[in-house]
PDB file of N, H, CA, C and O in Angstrom:
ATOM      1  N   UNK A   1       0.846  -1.182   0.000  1.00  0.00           N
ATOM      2  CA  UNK A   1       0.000   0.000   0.000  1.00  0.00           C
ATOM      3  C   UNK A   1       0.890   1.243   0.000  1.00  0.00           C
ATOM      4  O   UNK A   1       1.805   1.388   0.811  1.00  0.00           O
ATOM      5  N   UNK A   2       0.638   1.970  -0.772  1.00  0.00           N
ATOM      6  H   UNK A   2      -0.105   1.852  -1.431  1.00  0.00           H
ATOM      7  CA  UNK A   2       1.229   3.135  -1.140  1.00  0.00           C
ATOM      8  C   UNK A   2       0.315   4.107   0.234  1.00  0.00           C
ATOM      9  O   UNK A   2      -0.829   3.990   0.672  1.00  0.00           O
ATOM     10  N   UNK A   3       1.590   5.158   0.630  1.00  0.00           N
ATOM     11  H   UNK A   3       2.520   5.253   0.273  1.00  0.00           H
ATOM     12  CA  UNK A   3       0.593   6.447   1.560  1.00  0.00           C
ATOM     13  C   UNK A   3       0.465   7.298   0.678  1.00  0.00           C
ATOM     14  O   UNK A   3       1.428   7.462  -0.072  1.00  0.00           O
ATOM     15  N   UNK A   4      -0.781   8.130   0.475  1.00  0.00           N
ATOM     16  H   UNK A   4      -1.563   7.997   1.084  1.00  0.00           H
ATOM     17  CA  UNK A   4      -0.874   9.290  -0.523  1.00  0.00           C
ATOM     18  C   UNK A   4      -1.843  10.034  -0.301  1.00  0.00           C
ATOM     19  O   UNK A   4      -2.191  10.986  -0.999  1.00  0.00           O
ATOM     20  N   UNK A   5      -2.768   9.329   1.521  1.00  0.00           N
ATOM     21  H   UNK A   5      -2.486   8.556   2.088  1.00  0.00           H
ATOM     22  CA  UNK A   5      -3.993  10.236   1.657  1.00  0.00           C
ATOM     23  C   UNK A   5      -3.523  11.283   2.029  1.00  0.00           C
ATOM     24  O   UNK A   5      -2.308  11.291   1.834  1.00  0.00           O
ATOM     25  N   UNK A   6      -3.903  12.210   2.488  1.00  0.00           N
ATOM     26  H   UNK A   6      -4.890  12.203   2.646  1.00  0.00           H
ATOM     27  CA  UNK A   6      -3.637  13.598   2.797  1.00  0.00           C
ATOM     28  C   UNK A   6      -3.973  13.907   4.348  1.00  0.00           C
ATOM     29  O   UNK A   6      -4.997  13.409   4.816  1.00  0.00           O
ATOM     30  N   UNK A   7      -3.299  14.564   5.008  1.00  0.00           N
ATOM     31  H   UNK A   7      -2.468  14.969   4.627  1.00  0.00           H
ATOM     32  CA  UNK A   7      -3.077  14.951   6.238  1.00  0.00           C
ATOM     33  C   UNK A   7      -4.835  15.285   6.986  1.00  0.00           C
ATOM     34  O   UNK A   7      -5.624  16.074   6.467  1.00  0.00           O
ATOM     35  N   UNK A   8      -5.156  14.414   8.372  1.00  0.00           N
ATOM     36  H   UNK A   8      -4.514  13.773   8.793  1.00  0.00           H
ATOM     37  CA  UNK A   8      -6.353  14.619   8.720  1.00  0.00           C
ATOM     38  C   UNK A   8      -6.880  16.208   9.144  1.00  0.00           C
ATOM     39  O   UNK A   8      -6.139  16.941   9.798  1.00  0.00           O
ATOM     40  N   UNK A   9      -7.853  16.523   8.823  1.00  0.00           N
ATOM     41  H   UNK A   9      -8.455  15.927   8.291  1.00  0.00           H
ATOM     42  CA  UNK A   9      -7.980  17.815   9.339  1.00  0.00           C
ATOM     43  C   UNK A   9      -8.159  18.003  10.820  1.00  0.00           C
ATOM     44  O   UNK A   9      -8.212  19.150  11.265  1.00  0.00           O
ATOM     45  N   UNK A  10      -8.266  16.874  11.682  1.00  0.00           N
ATOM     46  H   UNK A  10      -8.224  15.942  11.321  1.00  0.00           H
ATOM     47  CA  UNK A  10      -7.983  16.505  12.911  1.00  0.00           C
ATOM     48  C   UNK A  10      -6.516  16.442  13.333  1.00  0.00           C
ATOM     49  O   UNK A  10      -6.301  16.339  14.541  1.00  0.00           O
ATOM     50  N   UNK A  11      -5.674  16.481  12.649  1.00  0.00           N
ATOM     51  H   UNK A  11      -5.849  16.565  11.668  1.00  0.00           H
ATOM     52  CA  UNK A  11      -4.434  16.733  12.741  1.00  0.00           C
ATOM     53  C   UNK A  11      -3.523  18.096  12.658  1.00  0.00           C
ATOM     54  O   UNK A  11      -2.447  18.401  13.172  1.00  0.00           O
ATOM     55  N   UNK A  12      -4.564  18.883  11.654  1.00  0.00           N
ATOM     56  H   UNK A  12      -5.439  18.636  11.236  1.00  0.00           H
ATOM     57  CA  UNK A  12      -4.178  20.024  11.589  1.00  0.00           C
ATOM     58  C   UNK A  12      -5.345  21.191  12.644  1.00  0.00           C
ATOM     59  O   UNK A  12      -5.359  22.402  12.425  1.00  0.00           O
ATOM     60  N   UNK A  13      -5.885  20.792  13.314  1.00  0.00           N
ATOM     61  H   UNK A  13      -5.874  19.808  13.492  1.00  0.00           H
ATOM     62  CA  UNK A  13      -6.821  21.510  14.266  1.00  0.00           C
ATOM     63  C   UNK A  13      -7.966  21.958  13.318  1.00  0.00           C
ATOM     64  O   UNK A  13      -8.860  22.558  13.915  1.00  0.00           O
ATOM     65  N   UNK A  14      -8.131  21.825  12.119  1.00  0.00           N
ATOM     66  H   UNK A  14      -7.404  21.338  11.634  1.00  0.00           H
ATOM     67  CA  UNK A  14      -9.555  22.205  11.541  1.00  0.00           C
ATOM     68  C   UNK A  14     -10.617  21.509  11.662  1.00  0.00           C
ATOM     69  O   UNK A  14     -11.551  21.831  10.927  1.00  0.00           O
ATOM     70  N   UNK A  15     -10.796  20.461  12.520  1.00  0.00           N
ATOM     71  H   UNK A  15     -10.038  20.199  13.117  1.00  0.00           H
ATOM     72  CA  UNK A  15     -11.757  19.580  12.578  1.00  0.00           C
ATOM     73  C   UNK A  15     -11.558  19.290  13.847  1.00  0.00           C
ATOM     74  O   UNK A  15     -10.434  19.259  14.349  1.00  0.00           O
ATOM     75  N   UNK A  16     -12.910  18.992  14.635  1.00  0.00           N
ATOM     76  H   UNK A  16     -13.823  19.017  14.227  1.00  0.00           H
ATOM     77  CA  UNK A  16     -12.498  18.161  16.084  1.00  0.00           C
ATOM     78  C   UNK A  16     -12.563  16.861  15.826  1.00  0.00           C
ATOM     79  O   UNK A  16     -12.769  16.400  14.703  1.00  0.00           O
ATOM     80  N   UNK A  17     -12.324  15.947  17.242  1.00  0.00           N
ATOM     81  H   UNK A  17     -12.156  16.321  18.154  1.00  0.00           H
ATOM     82  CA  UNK A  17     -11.781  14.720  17.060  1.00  0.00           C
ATOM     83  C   UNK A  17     -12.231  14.137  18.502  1.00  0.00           C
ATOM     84  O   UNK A  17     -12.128  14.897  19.465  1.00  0.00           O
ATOM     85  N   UNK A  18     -12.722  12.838  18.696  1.00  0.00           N
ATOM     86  H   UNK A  18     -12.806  12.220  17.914  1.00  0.00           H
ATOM     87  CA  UNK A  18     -13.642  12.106  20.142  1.00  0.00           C
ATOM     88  C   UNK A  18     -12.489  11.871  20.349  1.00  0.00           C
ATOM     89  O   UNK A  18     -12.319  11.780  21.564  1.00  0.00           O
ATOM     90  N   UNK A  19     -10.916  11.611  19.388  1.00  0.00           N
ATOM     91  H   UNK A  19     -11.054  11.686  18.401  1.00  0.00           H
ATOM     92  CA  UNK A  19      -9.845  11.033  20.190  1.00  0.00           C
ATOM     93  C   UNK A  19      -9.037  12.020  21.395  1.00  0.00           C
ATOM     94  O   UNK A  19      -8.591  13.139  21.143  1.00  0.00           O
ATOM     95  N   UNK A  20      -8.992  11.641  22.152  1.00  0.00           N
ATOM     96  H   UNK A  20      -9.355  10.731  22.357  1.00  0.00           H
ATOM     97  CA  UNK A  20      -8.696  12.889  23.503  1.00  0.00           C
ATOM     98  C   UNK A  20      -7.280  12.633  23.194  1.00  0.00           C
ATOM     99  O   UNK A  20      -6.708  13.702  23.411  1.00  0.00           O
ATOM    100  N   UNK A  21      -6.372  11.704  22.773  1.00  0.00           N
ATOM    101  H   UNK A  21      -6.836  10.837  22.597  1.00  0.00           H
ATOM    102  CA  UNK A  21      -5.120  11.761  22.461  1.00  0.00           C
ATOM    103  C   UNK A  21      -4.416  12.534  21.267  1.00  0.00           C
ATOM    104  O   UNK A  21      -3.395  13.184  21.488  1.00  0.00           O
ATOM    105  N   UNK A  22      -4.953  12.460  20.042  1.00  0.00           N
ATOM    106  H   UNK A  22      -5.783  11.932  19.863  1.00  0.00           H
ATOM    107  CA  UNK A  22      -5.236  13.422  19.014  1.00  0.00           C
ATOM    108  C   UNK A  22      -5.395  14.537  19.708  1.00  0.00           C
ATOM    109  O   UNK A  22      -4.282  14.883  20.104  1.00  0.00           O
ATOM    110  N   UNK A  23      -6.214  15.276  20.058  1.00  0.00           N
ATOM    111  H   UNK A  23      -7.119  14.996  19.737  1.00  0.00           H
ATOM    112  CA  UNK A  23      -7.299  16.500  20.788  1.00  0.00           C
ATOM    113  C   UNK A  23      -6.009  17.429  21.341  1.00  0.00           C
ATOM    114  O   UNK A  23      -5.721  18.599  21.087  1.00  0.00           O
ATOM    115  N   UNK A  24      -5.377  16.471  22.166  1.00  0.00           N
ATOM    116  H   UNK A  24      -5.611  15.521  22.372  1.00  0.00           H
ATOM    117  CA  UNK A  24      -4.149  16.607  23.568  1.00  0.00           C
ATOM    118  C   UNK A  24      -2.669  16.914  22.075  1.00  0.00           C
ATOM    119  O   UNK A  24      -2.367  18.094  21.896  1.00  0.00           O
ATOM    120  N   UNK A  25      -2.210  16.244  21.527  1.00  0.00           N
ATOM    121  H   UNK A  25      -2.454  15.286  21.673  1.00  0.00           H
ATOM    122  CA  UNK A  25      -1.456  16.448  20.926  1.00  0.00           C
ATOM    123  C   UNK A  25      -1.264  17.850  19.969  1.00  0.00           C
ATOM    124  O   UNK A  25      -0.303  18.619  19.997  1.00  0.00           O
ATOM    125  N   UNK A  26      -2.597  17.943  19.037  1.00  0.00           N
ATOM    126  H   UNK A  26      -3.377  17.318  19.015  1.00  0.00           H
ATOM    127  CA  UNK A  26      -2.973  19.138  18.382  1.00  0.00           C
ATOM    128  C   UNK A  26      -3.108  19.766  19.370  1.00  0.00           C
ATOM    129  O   UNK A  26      -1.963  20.220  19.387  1.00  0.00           O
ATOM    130  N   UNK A  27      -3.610  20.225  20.318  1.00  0.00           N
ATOM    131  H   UNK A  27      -4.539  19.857  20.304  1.00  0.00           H
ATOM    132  CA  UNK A  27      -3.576  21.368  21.196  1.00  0.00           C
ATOM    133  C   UNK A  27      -1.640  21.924  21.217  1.00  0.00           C
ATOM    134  O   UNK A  27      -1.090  22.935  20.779  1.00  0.00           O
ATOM    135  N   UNK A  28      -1.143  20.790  21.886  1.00  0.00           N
ATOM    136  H   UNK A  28      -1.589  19.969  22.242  1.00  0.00           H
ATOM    137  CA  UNK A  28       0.326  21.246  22.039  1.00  0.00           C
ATOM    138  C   UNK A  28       1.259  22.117  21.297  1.00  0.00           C
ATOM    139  O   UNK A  28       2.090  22.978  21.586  1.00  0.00           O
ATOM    140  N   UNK A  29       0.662  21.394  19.910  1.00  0.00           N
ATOM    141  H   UNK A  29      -0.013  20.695  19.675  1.00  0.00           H
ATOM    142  CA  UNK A  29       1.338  21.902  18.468  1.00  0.00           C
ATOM    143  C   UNK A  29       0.460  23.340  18.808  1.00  0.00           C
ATOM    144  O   UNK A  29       0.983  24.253  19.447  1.00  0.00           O
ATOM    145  N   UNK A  30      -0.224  23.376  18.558  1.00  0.00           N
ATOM    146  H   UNK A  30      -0.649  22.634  18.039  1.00  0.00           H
ATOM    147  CA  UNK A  30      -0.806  24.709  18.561  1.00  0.00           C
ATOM    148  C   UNK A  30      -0.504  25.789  19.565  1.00  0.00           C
ATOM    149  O   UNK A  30      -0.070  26.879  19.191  1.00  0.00           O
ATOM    150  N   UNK A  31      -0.720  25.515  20.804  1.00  0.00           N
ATOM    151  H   UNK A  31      -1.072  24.630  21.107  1.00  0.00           H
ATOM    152  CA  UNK A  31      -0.494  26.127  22.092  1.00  0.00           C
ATOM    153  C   UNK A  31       1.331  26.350  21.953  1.00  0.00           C
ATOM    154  O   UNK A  31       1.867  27.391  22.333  1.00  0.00           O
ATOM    155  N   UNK A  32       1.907  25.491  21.507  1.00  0.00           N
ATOM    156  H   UNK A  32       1.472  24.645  21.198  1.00  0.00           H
ATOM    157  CA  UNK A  32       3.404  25.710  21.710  1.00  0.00           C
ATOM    158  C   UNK A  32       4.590  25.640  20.850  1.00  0.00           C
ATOM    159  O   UNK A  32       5.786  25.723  21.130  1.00  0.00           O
ATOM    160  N   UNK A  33       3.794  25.417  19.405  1.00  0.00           N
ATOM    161  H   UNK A  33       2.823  25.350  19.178  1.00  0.00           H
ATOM    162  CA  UNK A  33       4.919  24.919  18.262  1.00  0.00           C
ATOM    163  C   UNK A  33       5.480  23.412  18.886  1.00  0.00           C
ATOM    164  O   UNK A  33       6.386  23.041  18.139  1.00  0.00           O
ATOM    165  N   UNK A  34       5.323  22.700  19.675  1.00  0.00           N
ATOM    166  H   UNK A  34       4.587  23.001  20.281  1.00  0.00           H
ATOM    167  CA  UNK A  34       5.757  21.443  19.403  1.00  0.00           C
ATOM    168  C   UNK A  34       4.974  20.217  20.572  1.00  0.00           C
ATOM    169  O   UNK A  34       4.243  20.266  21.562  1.00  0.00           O
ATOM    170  N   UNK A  35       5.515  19.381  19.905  1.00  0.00           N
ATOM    171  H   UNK A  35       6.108  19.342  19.101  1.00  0.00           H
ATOM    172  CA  UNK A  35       5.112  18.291  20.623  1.00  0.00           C
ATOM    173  C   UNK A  35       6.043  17.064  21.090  1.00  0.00           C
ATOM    174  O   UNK A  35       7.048  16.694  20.484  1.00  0.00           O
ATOM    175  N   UNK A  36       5.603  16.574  22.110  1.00  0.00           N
ATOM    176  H   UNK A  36       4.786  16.875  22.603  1.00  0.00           H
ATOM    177  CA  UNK A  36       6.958  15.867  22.781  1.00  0.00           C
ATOM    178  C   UNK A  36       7.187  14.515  21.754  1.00  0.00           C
ATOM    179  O   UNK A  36       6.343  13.745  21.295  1.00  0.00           O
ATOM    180  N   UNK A  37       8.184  14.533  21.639  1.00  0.00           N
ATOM    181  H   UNK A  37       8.870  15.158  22.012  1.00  0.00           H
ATOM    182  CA  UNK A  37       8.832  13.089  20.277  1.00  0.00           C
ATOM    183  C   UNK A  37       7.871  11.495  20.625  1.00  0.00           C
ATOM    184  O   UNK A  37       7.718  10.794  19.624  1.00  0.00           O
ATOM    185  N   UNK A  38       7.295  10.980  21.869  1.00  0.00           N
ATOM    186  H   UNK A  38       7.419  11.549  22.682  1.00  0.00           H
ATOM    187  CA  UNK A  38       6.353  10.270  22.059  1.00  0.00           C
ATOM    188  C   UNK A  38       4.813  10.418  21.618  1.00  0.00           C
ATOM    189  O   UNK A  38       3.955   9.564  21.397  1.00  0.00           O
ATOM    190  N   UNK A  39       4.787  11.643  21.578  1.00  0.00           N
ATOM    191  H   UNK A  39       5.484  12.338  21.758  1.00  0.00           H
ATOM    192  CA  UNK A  39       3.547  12.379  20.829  1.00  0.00           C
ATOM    193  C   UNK A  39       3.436  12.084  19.282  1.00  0.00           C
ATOM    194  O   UNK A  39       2.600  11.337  18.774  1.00  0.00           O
ATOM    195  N   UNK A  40       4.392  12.776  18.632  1.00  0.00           N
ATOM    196  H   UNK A  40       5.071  13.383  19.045  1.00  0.00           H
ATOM    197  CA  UNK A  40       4.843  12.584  17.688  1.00  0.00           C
ATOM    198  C   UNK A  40       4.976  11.334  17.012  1.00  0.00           C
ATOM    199  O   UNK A  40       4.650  11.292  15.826  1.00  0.00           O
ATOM    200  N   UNK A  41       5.338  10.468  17.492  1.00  0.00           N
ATOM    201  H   UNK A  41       5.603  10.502  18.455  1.00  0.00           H
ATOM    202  CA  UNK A  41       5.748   9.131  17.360  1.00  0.00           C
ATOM    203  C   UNK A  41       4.644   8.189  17.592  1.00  0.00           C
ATOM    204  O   UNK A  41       4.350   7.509  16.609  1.00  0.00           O
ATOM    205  N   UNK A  42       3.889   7.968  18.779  1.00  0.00           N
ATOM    206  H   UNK A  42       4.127   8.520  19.578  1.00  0.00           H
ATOM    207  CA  UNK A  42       2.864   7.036  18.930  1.00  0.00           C
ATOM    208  C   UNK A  42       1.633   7.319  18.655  1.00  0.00           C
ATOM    209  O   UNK A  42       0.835   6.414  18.412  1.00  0.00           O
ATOM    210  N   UNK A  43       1.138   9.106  18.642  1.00  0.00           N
ATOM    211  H   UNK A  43       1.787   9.842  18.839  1.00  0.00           H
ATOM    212  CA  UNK A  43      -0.033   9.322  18.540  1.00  0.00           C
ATOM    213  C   UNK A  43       0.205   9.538  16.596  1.00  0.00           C
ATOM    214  O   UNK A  43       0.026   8.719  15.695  1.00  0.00           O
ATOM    215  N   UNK A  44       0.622  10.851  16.553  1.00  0.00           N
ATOM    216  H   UNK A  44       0.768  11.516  17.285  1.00  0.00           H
ATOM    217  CA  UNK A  44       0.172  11.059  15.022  1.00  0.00           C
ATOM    218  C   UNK A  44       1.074  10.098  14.547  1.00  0.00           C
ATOM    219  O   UNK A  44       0.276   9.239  14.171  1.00  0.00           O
ATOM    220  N   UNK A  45       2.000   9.726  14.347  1.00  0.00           N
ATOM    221  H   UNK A  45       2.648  10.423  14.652  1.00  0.00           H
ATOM    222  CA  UNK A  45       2.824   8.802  13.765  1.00  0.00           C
ATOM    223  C   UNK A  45       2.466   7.730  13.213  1.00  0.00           C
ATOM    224  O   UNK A  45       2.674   7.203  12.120  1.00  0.00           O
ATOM    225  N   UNK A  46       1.603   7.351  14.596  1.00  0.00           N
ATOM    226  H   UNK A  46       1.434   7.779  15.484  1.00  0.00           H
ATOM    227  CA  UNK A  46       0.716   5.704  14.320  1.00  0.00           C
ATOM    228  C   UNK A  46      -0.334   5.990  13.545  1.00  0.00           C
ATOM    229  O   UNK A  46      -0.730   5.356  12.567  1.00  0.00           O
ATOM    230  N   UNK A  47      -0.746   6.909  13.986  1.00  0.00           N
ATOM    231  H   UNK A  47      -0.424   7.424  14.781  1.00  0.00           H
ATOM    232  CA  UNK A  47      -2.176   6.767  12.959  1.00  0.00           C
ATOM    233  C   UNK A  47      -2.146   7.155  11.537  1.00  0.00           C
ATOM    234  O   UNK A  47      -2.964   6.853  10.668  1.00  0.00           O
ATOM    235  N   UNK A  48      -0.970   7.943  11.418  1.00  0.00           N
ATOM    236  H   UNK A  48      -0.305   8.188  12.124  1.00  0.00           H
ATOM    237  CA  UNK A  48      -0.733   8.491   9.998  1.00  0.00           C
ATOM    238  C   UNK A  48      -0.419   7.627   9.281  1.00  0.00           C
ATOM    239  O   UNK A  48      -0.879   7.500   8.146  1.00  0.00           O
ATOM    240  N   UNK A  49       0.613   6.695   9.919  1.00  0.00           N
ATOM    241  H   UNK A  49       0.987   6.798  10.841  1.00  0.00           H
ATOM    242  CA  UNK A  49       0.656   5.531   9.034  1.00  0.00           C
ATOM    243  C   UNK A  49      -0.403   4.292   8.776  1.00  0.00           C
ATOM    244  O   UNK A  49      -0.490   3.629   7.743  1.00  0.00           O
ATOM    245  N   UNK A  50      -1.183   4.150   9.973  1.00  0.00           N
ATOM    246  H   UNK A  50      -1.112   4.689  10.812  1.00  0.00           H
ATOM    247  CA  UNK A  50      -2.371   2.754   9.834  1.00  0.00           C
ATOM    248  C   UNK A  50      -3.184   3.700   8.703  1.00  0.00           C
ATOM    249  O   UNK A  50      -3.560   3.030   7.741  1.00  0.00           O
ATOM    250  N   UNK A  51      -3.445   4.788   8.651  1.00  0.00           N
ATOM    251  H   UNK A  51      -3.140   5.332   9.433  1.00  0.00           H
ATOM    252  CA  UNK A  51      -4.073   5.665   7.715  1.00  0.00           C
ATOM    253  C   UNK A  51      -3.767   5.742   6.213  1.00  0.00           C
ATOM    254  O   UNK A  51      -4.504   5.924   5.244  1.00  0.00           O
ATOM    255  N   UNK A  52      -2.722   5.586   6.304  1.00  0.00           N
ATOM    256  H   UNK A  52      -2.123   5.438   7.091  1.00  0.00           H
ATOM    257  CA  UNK A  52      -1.861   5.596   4.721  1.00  0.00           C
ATOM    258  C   UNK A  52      -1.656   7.525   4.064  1.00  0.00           C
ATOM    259  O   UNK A  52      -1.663   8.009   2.932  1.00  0.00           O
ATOM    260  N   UNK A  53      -1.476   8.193   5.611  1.00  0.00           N
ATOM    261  H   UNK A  53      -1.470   7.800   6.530  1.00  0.00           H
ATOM    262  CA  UNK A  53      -1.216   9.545   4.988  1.00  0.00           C
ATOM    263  C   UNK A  53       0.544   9.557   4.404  1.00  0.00           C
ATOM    264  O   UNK A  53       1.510   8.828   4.630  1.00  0.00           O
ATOM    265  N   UNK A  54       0.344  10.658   3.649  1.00  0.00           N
ATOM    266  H   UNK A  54      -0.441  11.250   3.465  1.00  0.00           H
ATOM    267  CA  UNK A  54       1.683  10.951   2.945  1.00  0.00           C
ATOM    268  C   UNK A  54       2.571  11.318   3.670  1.00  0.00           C
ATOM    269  O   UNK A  54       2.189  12.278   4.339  1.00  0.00           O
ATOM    270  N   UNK A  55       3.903  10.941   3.943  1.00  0.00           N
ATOM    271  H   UNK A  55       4.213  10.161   3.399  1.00  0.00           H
ATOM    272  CA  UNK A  55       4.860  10.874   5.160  1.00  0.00           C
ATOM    273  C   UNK A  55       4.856  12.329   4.677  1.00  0.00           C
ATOM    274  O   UNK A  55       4.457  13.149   5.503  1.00  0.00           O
ATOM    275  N   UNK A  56       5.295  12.857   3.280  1.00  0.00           N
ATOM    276  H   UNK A  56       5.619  12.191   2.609  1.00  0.00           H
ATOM    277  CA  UNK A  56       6.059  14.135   3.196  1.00  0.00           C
ATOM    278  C   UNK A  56       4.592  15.359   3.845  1.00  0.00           C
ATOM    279  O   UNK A  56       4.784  16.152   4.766  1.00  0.00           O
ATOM    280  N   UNK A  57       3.928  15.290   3.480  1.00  0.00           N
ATOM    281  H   UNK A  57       3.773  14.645   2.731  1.00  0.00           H
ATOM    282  CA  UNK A  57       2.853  15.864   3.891  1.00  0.00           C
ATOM    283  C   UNK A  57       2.533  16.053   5.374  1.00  0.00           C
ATOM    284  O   UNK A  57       2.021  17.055   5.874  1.00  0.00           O
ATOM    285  N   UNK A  58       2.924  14.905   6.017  1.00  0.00           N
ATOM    286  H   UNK A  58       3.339  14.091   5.612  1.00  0.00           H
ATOM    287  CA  UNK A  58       2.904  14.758   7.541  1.00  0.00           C
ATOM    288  C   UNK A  58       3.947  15.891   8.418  1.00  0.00           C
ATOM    289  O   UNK A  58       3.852  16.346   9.558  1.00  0.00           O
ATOM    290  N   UNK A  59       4.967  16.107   7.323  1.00  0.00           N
ATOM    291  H   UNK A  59       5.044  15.738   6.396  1.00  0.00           H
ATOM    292  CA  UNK A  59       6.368  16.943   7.397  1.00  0.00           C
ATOM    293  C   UNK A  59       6.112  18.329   7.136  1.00  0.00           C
ATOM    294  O   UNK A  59       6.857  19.246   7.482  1.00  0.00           O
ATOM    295  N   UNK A  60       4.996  18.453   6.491  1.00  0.00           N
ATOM    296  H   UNK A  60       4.391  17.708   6.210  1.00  0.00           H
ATOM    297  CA  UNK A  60       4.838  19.695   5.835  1.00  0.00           C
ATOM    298  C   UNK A  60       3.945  20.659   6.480  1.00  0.00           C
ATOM    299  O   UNK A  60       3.756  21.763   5.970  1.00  0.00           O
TER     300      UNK A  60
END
């Protein structure tokens, strides 16, 4: 499987999300420009990939 979907709008704060882990992460990014590398890594990371979003896009 190729990744090529496009970045969730739950990921980028334009959409809400029931996931309180998502919710918690996007807040951070937002509230602080970053997020702790476990954040990064297990929350959006994982799902971006079970998702099949575009790594470069995820970067972007």
């Amino acid at each position: 499987m190729q990744a090529t979907r496009a970045v969730p709008p739950a990921f980028t704060g334009d959409a809400d999300t029931d996931m309180a882990c998502v919710s918690s992460v996007v807040g951070h990014v937002h509230e602080r420009g970053y997020a702790h590398h476990i954040e990064r890594l297990m929350v959006l990371g994982n799902l971006a990939l079970t998702a099949g979003v575009d790594p470069q896009a995820m970067t972007e």
